[in-house]
Structure formats: structure tokens, C-alpha cells
C-alpha positions in Angstrom: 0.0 0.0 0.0 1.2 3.7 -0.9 2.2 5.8 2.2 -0.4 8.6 2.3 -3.2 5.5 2.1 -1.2 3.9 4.8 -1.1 7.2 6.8 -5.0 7.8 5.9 -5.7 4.6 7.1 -4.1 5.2 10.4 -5.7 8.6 10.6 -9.4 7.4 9.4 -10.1 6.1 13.5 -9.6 9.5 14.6 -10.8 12.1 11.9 -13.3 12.9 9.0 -10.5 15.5 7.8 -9.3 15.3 4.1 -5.9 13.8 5.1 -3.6 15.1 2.1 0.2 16.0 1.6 -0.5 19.8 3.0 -2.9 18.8 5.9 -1.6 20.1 9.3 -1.9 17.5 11.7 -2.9 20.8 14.4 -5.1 23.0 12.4 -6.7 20.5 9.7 -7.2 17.4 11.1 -7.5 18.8 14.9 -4.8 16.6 16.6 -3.2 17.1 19.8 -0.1 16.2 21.5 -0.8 12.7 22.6 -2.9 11.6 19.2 0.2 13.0 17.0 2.3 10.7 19.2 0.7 8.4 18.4 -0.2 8.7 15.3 4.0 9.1 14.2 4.6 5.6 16.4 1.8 3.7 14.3 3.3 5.5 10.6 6.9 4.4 12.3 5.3 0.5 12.5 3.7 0.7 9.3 6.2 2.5 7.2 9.1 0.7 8.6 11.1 3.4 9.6 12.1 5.9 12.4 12.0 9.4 13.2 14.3 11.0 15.4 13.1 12.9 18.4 15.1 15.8 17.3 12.4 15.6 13.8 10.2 15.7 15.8 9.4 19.4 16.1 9.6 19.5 12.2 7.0 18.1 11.5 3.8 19.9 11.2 2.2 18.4 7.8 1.3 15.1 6.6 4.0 15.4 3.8 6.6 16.4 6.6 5.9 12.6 8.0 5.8 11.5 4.2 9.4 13.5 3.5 10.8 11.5 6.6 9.8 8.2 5.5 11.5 8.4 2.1 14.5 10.0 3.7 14.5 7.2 5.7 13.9 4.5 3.2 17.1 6.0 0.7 19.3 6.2 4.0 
């Protein structure tokens, strides 16, 4: 399965939001601190890779979570 299905999938439990490439995880889709860690544990699992904490204040889109698991994947 493609990533953003994988990471719409994941996200389909805990919002209606259109979950795109440019979708903030705060302002669109209405996550907080605890769902968004949780949320980048279950893309870690299913995407196969690992974000460092120090990434972890980059991210602020979808595509920022998408950008780190390709990163990942050429490393």
C-alpha cells in the first residue's frame, strides 16, 4: 500500500478531515499532543522506519511525516 493510504488509514479512526500532503496534523485534522504521538509511532510500525526525536518538532504536515519516511527508506 502507498504511504499517504497507509497514513489515511491510520488517521481514518480518529478524523473525518481530508488527510492530504499539506494537511496540518494541528489546524486541519485537529490533533493534539498525545494523538500526534501516536499517530507518528503507528506511521513508524507501518512504514518501517524511524523518526528521530530531534524531527520531531519539524513536523507539522502530513508530507513532513511522508518527506521523513523516504529520507528514511534511501538512507
Amino acid at each position: 500500500m502507498e504511504p499517504l493510504r497507509l497514513l489515511q488509514e491510520i488517521l481514518s479512526e480518529y478524523t473525518d478531515a481530508a488527510v492530504t500532503p499539506s494537511a496540518s496534523l494541528i489546524k486541519d485534522l485537529g490533533m493534539d499532543s498525545f494523538l500526534i504521538v501516536y499517530f507518528l509511532t503507528q506511521a513508524e510500525e507501518r512504514l518501517g522506519f524511524q523518526i528521530d526525536e530531534s524531527e520531531f518538532e519539524t513536523i507539522v504536515t502530513i508530507g513532513d511525516v511522508l518527506e521523513l519516511a523516504e529520507k528514511a527508506k534511501r538512507s
